[in-house]
KOLVO-942455 format. One record per residue: y, z, x of N, C-alpha, C, O in turn; residue in one letter. Coordinates in steps of 0.1 Angstrom, whole numbers, plus 5000, padded with zeros to 4 digits. Example, Ala and Ser with C-alpha at 12.3 -4.5 7.8 and 13.67 -1.06 7.14 Angstrom:
+------+------+------+------+------+------+------+------+------+------+------+------+--------+
!   ny !   nz !   nx !  cay !  caz !  cax !   cy !   cz !   cx !   oy !   oz !   ox ! residu !
+------+------+------+------+------+------+------+------+------+------+------+------+--------+
! 4943 ! 5078 ! 5132 ! 4955 ! 5078 ! 5123 ! 4967 ! 5078 ! 5132 ! 4967 ! 5085 ! 5142 !      A !
! 4978 ! 5071 ! 5128 ! 4989 ! 5071 ! 5137 ! 5000 ! 5079 ! 5129 ! 5011 ! 5080 ! 5134 !      S !
+------+------+------+------+------+------+------+------+------+------+------+------+--------+
END
This chain:
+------+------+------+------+------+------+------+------+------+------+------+------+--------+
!   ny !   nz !   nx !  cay !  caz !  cax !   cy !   cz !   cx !   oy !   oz !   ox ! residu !
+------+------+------+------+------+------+------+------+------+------+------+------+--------+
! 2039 ! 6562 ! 6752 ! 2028 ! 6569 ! 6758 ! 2032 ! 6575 ! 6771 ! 2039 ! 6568 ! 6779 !      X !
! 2029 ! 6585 ! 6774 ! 2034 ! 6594 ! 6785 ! 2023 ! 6594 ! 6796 ! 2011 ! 6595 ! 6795 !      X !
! 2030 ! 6591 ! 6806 ! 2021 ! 6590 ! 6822 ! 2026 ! 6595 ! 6830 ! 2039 ! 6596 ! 6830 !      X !
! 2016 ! 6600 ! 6842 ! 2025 ! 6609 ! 6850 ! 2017 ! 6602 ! 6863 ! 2007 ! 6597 ! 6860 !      X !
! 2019 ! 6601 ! 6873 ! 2016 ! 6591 ! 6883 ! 2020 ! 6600 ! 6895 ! 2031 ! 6603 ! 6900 !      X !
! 2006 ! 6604 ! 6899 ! 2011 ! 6613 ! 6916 ! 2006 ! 6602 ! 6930 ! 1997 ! 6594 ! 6932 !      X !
! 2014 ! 6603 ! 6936 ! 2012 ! 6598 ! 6952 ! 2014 ! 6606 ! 6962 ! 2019 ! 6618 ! 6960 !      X !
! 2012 ! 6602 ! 6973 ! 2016 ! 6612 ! 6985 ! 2005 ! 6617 ! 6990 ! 2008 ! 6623 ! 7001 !      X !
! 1987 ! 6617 ! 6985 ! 1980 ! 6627 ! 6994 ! 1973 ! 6619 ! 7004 ! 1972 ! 6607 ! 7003 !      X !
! 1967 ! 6624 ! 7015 ! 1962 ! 6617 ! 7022 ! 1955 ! 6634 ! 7034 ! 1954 ! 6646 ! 7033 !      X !
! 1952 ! 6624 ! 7044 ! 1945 ! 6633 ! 7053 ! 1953 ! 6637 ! 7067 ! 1956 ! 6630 ! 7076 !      X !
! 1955 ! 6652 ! 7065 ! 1967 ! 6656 ! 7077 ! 1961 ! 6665 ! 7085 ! 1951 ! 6670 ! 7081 !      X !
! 1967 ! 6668 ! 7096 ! 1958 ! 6683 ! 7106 ! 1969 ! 6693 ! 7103 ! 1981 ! 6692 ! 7102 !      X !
! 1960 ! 6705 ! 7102 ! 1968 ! 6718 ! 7100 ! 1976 ! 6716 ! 7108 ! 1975 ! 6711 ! 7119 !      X !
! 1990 ! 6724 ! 7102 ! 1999 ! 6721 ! 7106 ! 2011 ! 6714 ! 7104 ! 2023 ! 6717 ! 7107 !      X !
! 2005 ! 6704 ! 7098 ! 2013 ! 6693 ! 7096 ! 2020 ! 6692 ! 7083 ! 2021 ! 6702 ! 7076 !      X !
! 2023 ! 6686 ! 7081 ! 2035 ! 6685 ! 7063 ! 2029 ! 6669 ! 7057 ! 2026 ! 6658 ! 7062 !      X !
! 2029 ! 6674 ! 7041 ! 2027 ! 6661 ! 7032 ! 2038 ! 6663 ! 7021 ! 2042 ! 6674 ! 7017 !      X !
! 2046 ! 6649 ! 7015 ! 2050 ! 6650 ! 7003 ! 2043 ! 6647 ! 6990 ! 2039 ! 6636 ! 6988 !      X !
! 2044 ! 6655 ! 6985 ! 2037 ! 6643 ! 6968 ! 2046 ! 6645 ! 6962 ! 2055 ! 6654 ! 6962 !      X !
! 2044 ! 6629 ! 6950 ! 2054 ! 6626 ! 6943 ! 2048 ! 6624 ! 6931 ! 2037 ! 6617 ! 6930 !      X !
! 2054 ! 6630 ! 6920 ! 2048 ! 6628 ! 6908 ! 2059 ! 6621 ! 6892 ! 2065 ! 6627 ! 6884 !      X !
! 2057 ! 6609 ! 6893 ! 2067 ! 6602 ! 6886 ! 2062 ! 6604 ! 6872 ! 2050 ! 6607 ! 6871 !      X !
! 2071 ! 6602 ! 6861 ! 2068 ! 6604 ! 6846 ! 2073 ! 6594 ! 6844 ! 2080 ! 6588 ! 6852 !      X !
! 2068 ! 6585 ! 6827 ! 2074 ! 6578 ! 6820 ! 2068 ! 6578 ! 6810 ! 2057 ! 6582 ! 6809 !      X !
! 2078 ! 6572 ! 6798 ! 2067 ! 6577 ! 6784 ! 2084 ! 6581 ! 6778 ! 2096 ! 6579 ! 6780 !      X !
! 2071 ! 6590 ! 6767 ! 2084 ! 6604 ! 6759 ! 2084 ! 6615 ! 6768 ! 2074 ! 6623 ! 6766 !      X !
! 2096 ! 6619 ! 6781 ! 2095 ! 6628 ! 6789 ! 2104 ! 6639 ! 6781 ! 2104 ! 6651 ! 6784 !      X !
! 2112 ! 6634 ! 6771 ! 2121 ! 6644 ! 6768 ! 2120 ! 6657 ! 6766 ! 2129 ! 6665 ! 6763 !      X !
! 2104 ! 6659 ! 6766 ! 2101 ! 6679 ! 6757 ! 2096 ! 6679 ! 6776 ! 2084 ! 6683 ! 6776 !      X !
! 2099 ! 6678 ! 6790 ! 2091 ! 6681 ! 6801 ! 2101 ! 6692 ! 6804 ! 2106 ! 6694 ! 6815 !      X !
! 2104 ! 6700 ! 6793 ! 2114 ! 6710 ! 6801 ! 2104 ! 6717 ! 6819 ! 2108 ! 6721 ! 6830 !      X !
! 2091 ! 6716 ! 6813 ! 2090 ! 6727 ! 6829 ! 2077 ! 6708 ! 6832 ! 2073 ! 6701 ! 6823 !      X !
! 2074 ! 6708 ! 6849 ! 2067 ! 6703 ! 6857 ! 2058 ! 6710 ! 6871 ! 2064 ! 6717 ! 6879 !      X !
! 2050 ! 6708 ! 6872 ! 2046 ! 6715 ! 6879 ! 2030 ! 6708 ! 6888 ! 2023 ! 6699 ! 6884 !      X !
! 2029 ! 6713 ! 6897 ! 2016 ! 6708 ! 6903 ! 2004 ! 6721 ! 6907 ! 2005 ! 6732 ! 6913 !      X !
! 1992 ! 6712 ! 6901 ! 1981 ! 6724 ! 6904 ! 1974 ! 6713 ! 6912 ! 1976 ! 6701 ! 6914 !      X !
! 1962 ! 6727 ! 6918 ! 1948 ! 6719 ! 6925 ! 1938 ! 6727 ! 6922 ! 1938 ! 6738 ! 6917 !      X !
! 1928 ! 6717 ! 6926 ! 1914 ! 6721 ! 6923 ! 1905 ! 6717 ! 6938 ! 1903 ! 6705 ! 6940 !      X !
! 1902 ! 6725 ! 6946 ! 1893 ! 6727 ! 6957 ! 1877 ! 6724 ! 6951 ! 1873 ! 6725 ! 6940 !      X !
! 1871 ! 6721 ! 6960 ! 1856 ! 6721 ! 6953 ! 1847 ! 6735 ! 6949 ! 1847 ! 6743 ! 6959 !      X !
! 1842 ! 6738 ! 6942 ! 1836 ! 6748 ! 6936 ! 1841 ! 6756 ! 6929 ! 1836 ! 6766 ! 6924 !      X !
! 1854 ! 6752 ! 6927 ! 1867 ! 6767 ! 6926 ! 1879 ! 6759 ! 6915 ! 1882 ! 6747 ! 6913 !      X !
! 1882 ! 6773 ! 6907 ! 1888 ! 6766 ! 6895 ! 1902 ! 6760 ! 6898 ! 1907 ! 6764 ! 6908 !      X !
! 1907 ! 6750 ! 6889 ! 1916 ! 6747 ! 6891 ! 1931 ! 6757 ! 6891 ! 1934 ! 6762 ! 6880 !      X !
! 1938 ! 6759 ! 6901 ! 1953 ! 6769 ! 6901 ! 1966 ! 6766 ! 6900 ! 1968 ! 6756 ! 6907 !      X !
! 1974 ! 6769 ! 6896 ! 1991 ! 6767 ! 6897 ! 1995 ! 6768 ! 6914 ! 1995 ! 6778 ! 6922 !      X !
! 1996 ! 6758 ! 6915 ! 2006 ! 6758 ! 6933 ! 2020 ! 6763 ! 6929 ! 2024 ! 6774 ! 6932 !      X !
! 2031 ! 6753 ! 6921 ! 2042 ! 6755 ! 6917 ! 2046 ! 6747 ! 6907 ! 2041 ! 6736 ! 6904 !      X !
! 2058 ! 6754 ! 6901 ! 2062 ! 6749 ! 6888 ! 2080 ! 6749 ! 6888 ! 2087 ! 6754 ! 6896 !      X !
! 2084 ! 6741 ! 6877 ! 2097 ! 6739 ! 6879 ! 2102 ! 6737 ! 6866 ! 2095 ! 6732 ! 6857 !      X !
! 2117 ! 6742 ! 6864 ! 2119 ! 6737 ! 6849 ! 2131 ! 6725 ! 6850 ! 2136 ! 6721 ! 6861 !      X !
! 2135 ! 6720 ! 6840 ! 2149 ! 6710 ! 6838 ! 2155 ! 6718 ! 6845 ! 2158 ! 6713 ! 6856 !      X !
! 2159 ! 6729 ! 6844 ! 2172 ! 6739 ! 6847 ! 2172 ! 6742 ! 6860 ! 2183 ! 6743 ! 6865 !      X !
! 2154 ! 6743 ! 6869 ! 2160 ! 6744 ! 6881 ! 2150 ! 6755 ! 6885 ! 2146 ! 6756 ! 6896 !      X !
! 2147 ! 6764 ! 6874 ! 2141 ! 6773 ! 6879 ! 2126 ! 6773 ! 6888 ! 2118 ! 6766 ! 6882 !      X !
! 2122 ! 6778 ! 6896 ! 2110 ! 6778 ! 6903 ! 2099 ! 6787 ! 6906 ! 2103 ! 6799 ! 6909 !      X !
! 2084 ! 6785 ! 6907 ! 2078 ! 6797 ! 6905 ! 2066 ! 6791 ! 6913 ! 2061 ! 6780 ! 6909 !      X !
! 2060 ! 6802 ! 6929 ! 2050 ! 6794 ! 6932 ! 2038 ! 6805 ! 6932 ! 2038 ! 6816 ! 6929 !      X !
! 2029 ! 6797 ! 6936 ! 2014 ! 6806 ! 6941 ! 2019 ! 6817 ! 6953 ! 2028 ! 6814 ! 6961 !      X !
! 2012 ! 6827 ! 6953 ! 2010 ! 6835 ! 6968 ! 2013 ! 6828 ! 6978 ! 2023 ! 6826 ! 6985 !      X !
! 2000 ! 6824 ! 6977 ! 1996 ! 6811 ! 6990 ! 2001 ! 6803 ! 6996 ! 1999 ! 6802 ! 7008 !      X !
! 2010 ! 6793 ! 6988 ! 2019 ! 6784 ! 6993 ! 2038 ! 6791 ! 6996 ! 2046 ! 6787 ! 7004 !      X !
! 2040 ! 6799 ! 6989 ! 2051 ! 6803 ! 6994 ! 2056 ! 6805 ! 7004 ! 2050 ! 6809 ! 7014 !      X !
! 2069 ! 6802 ! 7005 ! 2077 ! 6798 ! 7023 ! 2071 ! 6785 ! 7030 ! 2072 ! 6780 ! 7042 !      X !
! 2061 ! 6780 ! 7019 ! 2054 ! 6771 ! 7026 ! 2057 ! 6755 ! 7021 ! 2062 ! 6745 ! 7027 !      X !
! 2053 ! 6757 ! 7007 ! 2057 ! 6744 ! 7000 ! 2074 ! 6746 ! 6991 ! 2082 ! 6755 ! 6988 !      X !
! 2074 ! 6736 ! 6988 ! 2088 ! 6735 ! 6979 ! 2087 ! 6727 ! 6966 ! 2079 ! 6718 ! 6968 !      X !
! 2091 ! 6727 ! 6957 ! 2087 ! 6719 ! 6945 ! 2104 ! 6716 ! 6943 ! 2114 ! 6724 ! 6945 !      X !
! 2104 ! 6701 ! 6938 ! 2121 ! 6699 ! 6936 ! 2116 ! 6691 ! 6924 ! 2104 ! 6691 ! 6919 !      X !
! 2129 ! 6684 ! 6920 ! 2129 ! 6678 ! 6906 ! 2141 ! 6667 ! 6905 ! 2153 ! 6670 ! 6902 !      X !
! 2137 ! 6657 ! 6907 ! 2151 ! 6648 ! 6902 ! 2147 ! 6641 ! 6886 ! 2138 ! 6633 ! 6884 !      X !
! 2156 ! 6647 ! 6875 ! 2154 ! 6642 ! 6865 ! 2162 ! 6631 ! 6859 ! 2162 ! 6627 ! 6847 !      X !
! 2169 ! 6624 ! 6872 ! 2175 ! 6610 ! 6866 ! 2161 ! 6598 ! 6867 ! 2160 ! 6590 ! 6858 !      X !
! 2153 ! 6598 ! 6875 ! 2143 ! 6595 ! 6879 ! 2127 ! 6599 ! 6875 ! 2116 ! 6593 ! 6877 !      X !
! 2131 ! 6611 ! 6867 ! 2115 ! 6618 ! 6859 ! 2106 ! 6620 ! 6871 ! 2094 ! 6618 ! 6871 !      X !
! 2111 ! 6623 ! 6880 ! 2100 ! 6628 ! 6892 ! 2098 ! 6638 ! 6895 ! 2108 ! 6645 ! 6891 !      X !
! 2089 ! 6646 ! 6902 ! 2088 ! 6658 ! 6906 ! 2084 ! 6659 ! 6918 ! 2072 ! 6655 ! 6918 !      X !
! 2086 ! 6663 ! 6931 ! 2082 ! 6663 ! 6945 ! 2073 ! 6678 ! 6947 ! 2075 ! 6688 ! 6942 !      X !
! 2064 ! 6676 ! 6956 ! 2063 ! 6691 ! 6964 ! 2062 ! 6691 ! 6980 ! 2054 ! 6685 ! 6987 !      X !
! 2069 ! 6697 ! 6981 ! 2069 ! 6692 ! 7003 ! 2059 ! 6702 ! 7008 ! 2062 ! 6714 ! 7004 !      X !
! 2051 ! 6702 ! 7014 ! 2040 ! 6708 ! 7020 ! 2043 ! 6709 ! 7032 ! 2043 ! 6699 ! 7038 !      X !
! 2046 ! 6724 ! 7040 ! 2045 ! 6719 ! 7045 ! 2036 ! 6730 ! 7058 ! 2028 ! 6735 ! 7050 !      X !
! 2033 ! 6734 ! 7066 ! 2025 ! 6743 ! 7075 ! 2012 ! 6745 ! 7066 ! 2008 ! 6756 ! 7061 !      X !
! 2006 ! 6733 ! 7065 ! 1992 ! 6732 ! 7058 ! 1980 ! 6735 ! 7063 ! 1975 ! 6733 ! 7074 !      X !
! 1974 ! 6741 ! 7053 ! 1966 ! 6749 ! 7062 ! 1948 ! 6741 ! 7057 ! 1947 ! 6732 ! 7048 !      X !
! 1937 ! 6746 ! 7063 ! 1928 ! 6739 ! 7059 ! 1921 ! 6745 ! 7037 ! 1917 ! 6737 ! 7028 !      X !
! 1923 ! 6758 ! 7038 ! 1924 ! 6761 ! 7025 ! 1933 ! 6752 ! 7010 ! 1932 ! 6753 ! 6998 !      X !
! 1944 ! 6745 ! 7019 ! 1951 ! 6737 ! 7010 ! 1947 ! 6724 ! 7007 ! 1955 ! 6717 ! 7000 !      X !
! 1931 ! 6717 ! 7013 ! 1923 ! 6711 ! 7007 ! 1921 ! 6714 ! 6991 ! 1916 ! 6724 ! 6985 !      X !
! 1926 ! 6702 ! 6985 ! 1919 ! 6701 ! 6972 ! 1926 ! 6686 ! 6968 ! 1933 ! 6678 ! 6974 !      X !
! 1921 ! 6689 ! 6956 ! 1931 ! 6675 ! 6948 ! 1937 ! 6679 ! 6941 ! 1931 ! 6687 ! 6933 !      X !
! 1956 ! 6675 ! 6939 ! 1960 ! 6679 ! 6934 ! 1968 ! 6677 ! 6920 ! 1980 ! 6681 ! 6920 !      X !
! 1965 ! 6675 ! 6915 ! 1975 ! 6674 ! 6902 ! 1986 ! 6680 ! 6895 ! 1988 ! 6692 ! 6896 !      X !
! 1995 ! 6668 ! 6888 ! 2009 ! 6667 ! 6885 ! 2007 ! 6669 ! 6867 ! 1999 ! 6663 ! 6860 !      X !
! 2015 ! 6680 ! 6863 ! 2010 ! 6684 ! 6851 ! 2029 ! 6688 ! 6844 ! 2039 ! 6694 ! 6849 !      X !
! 2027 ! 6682 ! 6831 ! 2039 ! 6685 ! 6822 ! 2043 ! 6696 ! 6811 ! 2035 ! 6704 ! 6811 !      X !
! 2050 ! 6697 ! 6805 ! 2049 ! 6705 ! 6792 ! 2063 ! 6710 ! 6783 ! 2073 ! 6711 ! 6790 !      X !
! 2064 ! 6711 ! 6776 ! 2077 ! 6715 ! 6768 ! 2081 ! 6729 ! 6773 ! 2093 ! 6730 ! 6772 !      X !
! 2075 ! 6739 ! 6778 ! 2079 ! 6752 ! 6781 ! 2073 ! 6756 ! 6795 ! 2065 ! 6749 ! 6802 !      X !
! 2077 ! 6768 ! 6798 ! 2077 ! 6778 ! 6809 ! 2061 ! 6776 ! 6811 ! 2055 ! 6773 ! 6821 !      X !
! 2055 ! 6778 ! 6801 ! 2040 ! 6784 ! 6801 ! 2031 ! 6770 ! 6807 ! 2025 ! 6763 ! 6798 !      X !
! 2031 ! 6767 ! 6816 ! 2021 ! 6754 ! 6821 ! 2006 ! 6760 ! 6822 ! 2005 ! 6771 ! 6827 !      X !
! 1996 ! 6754 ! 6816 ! 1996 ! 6738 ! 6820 ! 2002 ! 6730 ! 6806 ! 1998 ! 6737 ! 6797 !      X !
! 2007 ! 6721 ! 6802 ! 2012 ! 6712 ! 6789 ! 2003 ! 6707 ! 6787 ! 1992 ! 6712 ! 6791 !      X !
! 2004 ! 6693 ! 6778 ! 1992 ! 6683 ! 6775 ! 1993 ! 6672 ! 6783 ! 1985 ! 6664 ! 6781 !      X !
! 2003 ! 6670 ! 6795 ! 2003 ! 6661 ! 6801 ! 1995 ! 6663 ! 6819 ! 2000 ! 6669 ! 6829 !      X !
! 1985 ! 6657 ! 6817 ! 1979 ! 6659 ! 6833 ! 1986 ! 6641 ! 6839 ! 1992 ! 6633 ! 6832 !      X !
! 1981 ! 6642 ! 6858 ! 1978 ! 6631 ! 6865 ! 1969 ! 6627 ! 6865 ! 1961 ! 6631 ! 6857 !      X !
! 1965 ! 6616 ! 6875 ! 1953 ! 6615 ! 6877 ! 1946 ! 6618 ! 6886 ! 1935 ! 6615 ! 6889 !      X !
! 1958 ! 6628 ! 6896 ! 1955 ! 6634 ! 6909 ! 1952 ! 6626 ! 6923 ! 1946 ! 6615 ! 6924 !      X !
! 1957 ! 6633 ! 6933 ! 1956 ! 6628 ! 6947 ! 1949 ! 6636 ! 6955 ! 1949 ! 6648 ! 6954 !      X !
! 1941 ! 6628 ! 6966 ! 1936 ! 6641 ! 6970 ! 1944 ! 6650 ! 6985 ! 1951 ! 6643 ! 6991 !      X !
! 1943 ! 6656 ! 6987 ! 1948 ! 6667 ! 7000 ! 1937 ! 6669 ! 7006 ! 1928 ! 6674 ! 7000 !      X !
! 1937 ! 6667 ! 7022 ! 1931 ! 6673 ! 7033 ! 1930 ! 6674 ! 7043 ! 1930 ! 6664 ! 7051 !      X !
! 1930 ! 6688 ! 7047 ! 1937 ! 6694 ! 7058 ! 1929 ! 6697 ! 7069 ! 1924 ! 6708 ! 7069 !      X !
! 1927 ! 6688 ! 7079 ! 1918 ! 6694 ! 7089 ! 1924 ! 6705 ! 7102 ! 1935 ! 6709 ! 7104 !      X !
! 1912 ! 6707 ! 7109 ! 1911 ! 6720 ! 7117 ! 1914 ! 6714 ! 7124 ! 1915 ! 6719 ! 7136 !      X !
+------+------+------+------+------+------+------+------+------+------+------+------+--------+
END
């Protein structure tokens, strides 16, 4: 059974930097791409960034030059460093899997939350 387990959110002042960490265990072997979305209140859930085995990376507008998404796959984890946070980057965020490029997969977290005060 496959689990994906995020940590890292908590309550920061703009400005400031968070890491989240999103560990896998299970049958990881089809996670060619990983990635983390959020969901803000009232507003749909979006792609922050994404990653594949190989390395490749792809983020939102929004967070770019800002966050970083890495990947250690001896460990099945996925990190995102946050960091010049802004109060917009309030949400909760979720750690999501999948066999290909095209995210979201079948595998969600259970999410952490993020927030960014003024």
């Amino acid at each position: 059974q496959v689990q994906l387990v995020e940590s890292g959110g908590g309550l920061v002042q703009a400005g400031g930097s968070l890491r989240l960490s999103c560990a896998a265990s299970g049958s990881t072997f089809n996670f060619n791409a990983m990635g983390w979305y959020r969901q803000a209140p009232g507003k749909q859930r979006e792609l922050v960034a994404r990653i594949t085995s190989s390395g490749m990376t792809n983020y939102a507008d929004s967070v770019k030059g800002r966050f970083t998404i890495s990947r250690d796959s001896a460990k099945n984890t996925v990190y995102v460093q946050m960091n010049s946070l802004k109060p917009e980057d309030t949400a909760v965020y979720y750690c999501n899997a999948g066999p290909s490029w095209d995210l979201p997969g079948g595998y969600w977290g259970q999410g952490t939350q993020v927030t960014v005060s003024s």
